[in-house]
C-alpha positions in Angstrom: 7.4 44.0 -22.2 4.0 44.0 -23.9 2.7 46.7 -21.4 6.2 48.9 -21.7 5.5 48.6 -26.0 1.9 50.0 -25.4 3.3 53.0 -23.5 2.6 52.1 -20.0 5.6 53.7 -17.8 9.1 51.2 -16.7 8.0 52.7 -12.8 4.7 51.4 -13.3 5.6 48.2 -14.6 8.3 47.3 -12.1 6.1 48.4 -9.2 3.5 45.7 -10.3 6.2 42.8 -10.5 7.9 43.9 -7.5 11.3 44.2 -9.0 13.7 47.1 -9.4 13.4 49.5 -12.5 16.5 48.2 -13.8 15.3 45.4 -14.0 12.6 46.2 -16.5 15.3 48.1 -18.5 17.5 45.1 -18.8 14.6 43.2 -20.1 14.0 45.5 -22.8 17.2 45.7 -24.4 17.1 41.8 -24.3 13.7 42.2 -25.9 15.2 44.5 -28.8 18.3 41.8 -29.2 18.9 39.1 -31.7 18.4 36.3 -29.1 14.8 38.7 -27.5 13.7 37.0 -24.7 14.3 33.3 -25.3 15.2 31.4 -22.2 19.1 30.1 -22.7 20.0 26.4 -21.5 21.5 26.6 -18.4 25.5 24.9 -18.0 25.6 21.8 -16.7 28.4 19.3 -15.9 28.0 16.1 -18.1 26.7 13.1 -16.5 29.6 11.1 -14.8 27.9 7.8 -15.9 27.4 7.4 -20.0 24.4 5.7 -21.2 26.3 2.6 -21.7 27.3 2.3 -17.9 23.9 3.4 -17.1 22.5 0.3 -18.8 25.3 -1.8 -17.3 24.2 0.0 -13.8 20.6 -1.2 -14.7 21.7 -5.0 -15.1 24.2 -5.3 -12.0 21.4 -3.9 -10.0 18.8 -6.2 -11.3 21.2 -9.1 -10.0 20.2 -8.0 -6.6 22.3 -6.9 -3.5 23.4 -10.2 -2.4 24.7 -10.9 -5.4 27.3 -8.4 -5.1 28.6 -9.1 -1.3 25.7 -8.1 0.8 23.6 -9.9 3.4 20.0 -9.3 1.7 19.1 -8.8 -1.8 18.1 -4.9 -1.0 19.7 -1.9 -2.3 20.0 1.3 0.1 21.8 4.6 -1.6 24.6 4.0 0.3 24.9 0.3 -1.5 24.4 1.7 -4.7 26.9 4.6 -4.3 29.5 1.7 -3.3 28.5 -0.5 -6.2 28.8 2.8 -8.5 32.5 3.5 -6.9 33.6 0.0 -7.0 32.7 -0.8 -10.9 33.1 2.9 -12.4 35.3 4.6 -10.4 33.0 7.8 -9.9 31.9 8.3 -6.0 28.4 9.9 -6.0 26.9 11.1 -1.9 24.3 8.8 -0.6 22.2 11.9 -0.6 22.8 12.7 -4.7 22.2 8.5 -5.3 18.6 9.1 -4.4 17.8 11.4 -6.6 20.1 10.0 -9.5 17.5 6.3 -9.1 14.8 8.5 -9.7 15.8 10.7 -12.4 17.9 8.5 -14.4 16.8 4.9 -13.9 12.8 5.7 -12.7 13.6 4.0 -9.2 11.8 5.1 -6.1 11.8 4.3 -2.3 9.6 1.5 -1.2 9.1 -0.6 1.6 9.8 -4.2 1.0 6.8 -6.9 2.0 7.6 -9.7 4.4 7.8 -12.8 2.7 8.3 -16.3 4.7 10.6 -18.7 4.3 8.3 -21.1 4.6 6.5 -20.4 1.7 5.9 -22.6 -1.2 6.4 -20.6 -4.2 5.1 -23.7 -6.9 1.9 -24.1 -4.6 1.1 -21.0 -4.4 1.3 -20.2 -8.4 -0.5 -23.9 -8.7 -3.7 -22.9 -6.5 -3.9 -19.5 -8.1 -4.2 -20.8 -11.5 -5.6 -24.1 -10.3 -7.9 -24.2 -7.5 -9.0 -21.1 -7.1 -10.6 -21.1 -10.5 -12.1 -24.6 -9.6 -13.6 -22.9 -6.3 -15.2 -19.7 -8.0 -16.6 -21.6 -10.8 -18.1 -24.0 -8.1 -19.4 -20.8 -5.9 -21.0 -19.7 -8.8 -22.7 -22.8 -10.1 -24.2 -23.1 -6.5 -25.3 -19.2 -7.2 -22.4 -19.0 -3.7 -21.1 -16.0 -2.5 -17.5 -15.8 -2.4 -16.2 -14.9 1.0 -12.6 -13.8 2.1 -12.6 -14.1 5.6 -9.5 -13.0 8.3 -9.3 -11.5 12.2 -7.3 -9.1 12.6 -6.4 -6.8 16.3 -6.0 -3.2 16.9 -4.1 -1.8 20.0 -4.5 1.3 22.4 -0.4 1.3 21.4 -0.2 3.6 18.4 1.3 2.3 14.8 4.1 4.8 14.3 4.4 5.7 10.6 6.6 8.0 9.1 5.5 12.3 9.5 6.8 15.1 8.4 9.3 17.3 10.4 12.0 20.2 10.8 15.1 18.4 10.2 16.8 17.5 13.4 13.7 17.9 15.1 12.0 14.4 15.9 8.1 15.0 16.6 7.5 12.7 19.9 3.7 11.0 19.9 2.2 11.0 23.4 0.1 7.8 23.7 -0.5 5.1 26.3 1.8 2.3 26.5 -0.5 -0.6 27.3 -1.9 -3.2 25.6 -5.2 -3.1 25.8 -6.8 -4.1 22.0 -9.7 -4.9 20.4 -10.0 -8.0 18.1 -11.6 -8.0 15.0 -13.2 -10.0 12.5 -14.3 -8.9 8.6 -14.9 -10.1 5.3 -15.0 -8.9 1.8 -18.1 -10.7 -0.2 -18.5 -11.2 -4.0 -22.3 -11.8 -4.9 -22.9 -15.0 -7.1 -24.6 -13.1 -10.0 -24.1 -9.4 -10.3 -20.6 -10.1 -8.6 -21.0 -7.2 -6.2 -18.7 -6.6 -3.6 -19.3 -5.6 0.0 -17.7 -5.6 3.6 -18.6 -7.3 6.7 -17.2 -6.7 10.3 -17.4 -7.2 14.2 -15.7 -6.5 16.8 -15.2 -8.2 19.9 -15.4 -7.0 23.7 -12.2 -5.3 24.7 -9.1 -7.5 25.4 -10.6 -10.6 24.1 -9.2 -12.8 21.3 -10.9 -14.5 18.8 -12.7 -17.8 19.5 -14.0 -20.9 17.6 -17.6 -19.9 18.9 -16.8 -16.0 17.7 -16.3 -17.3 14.0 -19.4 -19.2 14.8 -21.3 -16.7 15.3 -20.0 -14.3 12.6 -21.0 -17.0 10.3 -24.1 -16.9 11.3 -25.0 -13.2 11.2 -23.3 -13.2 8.0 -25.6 -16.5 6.7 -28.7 -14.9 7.7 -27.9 -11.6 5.8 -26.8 -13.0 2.6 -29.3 -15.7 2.7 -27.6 -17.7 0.1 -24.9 -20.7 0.5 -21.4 -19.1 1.1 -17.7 -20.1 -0.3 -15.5 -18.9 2.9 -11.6 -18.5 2.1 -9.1 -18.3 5.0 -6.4 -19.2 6.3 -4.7 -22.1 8.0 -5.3 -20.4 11.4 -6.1 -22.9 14.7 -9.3 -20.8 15.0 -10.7 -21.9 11.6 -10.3 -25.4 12.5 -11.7 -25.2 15.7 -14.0 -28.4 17.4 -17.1 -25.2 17.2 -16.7 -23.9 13.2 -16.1 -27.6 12.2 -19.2 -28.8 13.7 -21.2 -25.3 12.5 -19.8 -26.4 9.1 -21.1 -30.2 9.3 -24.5 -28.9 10.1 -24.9 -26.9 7.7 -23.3 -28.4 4.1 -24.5 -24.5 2.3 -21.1 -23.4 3.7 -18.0 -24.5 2.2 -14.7 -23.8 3.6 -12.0 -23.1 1.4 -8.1 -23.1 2.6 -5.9 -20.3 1.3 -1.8 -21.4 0.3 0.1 -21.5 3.4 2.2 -18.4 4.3 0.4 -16.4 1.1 -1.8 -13.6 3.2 -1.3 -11.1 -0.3 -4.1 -14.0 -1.7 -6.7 -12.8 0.9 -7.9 -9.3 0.1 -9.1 -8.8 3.5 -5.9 -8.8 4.7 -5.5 -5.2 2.7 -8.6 -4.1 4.8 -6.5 -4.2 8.0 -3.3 -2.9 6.5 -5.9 0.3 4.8 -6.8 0.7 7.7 -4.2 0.1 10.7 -0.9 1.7 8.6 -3.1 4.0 6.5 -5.9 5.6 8.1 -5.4 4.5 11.8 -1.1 5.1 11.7 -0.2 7.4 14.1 -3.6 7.6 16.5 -2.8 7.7 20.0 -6.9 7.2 21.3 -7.2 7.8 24.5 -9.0 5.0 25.4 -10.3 1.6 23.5 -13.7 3.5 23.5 -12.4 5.8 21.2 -10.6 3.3 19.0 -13.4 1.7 18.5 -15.2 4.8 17.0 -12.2 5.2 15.2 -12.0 1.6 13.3 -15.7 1.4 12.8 -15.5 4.7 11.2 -12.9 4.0 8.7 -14.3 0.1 7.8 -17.5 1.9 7.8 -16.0 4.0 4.8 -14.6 1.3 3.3 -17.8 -0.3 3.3 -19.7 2.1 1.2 -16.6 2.6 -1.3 -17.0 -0.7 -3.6 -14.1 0.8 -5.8 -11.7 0.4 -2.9 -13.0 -2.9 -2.0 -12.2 -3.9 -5.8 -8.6 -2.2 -5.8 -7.9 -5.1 -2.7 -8.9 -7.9 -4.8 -7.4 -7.3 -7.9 -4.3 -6.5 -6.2 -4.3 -10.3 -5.2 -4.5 -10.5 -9.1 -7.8 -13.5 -8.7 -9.9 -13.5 -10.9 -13.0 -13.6 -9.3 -15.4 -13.3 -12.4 -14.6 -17.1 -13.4 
């Protein structure tokens, strides 16, 4: 409209927007009107939930799934949808529930961690704000760096994660279907002083699993680069308490081993190192061969290595406080 009120011509104008001259014309006498050019609210039907069912909504669905008839504690749109009908009388499509979680409530879809039944919930809280401040305070009187230790194992075998697709139109991943794999063993370090964080790794000789004297020898690689006693967390894994890594540890007092809560691997921020890198980075890579996994994995540890900011996103997401 600015370029039509300096004089330029309604051909010219529509020509450059790519619309019809009519168009333009319309536009100017809705210019010249009471209302000019401000954009009108669009009609819409009225929410079929009020705010005060919303909130309702919010509370029944904070109660959990299994708390309304269902085998898990999960909600899926369809559940919600049939929780929606069956208190408020208003059927919604699974399809329109999805987008009425996010826009109205702030929901969105996640994938639910594994947890073990096994677990001890009051253990787990007790060592976090127990013993694992007694451990970092007593790395750091013996000037110790802190390592979080774990193995881990990637396969020939693809992890299939979720792509992008024409609907109806699956994508199919050629890849080999054998299970040839290549163990692994990493830690994340904390330096006693400046608290500096880095990442150590191995990997072992195709098809082979991890070993008592493997751990042994990681240990000692890993000794004789820091040169300083080491804290080492891990697990309760049969490897860790092996007849080799308990003798290597009574030899050689610098090293204390430290036992992580039973059935708690979100305490050991090595464990997000595998998941970065085998559901992340590594999902969907059909190698041709273990020789080209292999480039593959030390690649992407090899990135993770010289990004400290990501090695500090994994440890406080296992909300320690390593700076006791």
């Amino acid at each position: 409209m600015a370029l039509v009120q300096q004089g330029e011509r309604v051909a010219v104008v529509a020509r450059c927007l790519g619309v019809d001259r009519s168009s333009v014309y319309r536009w100017r006498a809705a210019a010249e009107g009471p209302a000019g050019l401000a954009a009108r609210p669009h009609p819409h039907r009225p929410p079929a939930l009020s705010d005060a069912q919303l909130r309702r909504l919010e509370r029944l669905l904070a109660q959990g799934a299994r708390a309304h008839g269902w085998p898990n504690h999960l909600w899926t749109a369809a559940r919600v949808g049939e929780l929606i009908d069956r208190t408020f009388g208003v059927r919604y499509h699974h399809d329109h529930v999805g987008r009425f979680l996010r826009r109205r409530l702030g929901w969105t879809p996640q994938k639910p961690r594994r947890r073990a039944h096994e677990r001890d919930e009051a253990a787990i809280r007790r060592w976090q704000a127990e013993e694992f401040p007694r451990i970092a305070r007593g790395a750091r009187a013996r000037s110790a760096h802190l390592v979080f230790l774990d193995e881990s194992g990637f396969l020939l075998t693809p992890t299939i994660r979720r792509t992008w697709a024409p609907r109806g139109e699956t994508p199919a991943l050629d890849s080999w279907d054998r299970r040839d794999r290549i163990s692994a063993i990493s830690s994340i370090t904390v330096s006693p002083r400046s608290r500096q964080l880095n990442l150590y790794f191995d990997l072992l000789w195709d098809n082979e699993n991890v070993r008592g004297d493997d751990i042994v020898d990681y240990l000692r690689h890993l000794r004789a680069h820091l040169g300083g006693p080491l804290t080492v967390l891990w697990d309760g894994s049969p490897v860790h308490r092996s007849k080799a890594v308990q003798a290597y540890l009574a030899a050689h007092p610098e090293i204390v081993a430290e036992r992580l809560p039973a059935y708690a691997p979100e305490l050991n921020p090595d464990e997000l190192v595998w998941a970065w890198a085998k559901y992340g980075r590594l999902g969907n890579l059909a190698a041709a061969n273990t020789g080209w996994l292999r480039d593959y994995i030390i690649t992407e540890l090899t990135y993770v290595k010289e990004h400290p900011a990501l090695l500090a996103s994994f440890i406080e997401n296992t909300e320690l406080d390593v700076k006791l």
